[in-house]
C-alpha positions in Angstrom: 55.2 103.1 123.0 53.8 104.1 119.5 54.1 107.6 120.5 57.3 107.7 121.8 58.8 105.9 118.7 57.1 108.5 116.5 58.6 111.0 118.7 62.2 109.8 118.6 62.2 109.5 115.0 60.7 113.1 114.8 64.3 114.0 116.5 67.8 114.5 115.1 68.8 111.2 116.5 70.9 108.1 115.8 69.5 104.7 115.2 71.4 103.5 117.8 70.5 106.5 120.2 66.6 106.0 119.1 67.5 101.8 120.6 69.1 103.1 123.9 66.5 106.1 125.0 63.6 103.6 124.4 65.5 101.2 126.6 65.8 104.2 128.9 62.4 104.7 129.0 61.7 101.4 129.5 63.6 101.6 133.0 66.8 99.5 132.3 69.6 100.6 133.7 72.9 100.9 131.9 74.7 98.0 133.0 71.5 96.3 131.2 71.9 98.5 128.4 75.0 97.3 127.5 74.6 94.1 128.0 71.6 94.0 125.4 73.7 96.0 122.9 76.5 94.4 123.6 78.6 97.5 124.3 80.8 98.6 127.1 78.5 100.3 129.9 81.3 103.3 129.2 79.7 103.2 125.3 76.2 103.6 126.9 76.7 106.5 129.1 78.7 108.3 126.3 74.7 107.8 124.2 73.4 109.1 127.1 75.5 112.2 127.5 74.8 112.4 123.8 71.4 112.2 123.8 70.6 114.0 126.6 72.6 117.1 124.6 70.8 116.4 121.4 67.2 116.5 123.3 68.3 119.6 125.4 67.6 117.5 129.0 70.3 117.2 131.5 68.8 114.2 133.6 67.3 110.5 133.2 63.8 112.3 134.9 64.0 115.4 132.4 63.8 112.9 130.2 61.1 110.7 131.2 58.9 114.2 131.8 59.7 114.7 128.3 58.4 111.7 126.9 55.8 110.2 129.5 54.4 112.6 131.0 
């Protein structure tokens, strides 16, 4: 977990996007997401598009082999 903080904040990303890819990697889906940011689950998968740009990965398991593996 340590590592993958140090990692996100290492990368042009938002606060916010930094909160939902670590909740990402923790395996919560988006409906969950939402729920413990207390945004729409439309607001989440906009982050994810986002993110995923921003990291250059164009699937949730691009992105887990980017960070976990």
């Amino acid at each position: 977990d340590k590592q993958i903080k140090t990692n996100l904040n290492q990368i042009h990303l938002t606060a916010r996007d930094q909160e939902i890819t670590q909740l990402i990697l923790d395996v919560h889906s988006s409906n969950e997401i939402s729920s413990l940011c207390f945004v729409s689950e439309g607001t989440v998968n906009n982050h994810r598009k986002s993110i995923y740009r921003k990291l250059g990965v164009k699937s949730q398991g691009d992105l887990f082999k980017r960070f976990i593996l």
